[in-house]
C-alpha positions in Angstrom: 38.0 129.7 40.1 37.4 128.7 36.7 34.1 127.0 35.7 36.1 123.5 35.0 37.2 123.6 38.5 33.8 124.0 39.8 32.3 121.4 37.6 35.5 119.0 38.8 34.4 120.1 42.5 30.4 119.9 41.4 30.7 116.5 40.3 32.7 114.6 43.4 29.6 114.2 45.3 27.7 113.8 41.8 25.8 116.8 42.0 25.1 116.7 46.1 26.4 118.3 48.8 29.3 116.8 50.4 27.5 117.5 54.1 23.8 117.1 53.8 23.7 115.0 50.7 21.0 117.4 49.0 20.9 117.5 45.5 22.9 121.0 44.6 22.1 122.9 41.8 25.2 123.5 39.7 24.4 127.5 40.1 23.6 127.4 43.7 26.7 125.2 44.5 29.0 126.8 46.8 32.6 125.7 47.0 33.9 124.8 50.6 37.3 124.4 51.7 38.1 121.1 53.3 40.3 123.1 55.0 40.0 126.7 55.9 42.8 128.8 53.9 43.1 131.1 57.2 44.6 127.7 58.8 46.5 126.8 55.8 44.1 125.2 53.8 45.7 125.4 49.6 43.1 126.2 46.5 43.1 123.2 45.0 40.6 120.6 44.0 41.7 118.4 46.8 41.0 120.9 48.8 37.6 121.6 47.6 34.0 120.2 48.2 30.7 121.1 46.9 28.6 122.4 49.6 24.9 123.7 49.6 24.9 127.4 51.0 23.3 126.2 54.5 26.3 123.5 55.1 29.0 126.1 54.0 27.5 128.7 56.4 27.6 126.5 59.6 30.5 124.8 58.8 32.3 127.8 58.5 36.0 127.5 59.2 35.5 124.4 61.1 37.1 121.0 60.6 35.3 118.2 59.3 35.3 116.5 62.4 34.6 119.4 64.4 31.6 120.3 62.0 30.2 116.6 62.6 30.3 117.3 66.0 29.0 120.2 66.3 26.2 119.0 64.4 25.5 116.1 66.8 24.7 118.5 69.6 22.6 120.7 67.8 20.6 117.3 67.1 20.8 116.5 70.9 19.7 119.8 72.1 16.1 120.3 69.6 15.4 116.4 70.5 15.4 117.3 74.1 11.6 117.9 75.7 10.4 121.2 77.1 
């Protein structure tokens, strides 16, 4: 991917991750794919969103939706008492 792309991708969000909203570092930025390329998913800027390394990891090949969702459990699961 050519450093033009990434700034392109970099800047959609200006400068944040596309899942957490965190401020990313243009170094430390890691480029998602909106949709996974083993399901299909093309390499192109469409197809692209900045993503801070945390989001990218847990997101893995999921969906958007499906990430989103799988997020609200994880926050419905550490909120519940011992």
């Amino acid at each position: 991917m050519t450093k033009d792309t990434r700034q392109k991708v970099w800047m959609k969000y200006h400068c944040r991750c596309a899942y957490c909203g965190e401020d990313l570092e243009f170094k430390k930025m890691q480029v998602d794919h909106i949709e996974c390329k083993h399901f299909g998913g093309k390499n192109d800027i469409s197809n692209y969103n900045p993503s801070c390394r945390e989001c990218n990891f847990y997101k893995g090949t999921d969906t958007i939706p499906q990430f989103k969702e799988r997020l609200s459990t994880i926050i419905e699961r550490i909120q519940k008492p011992f």
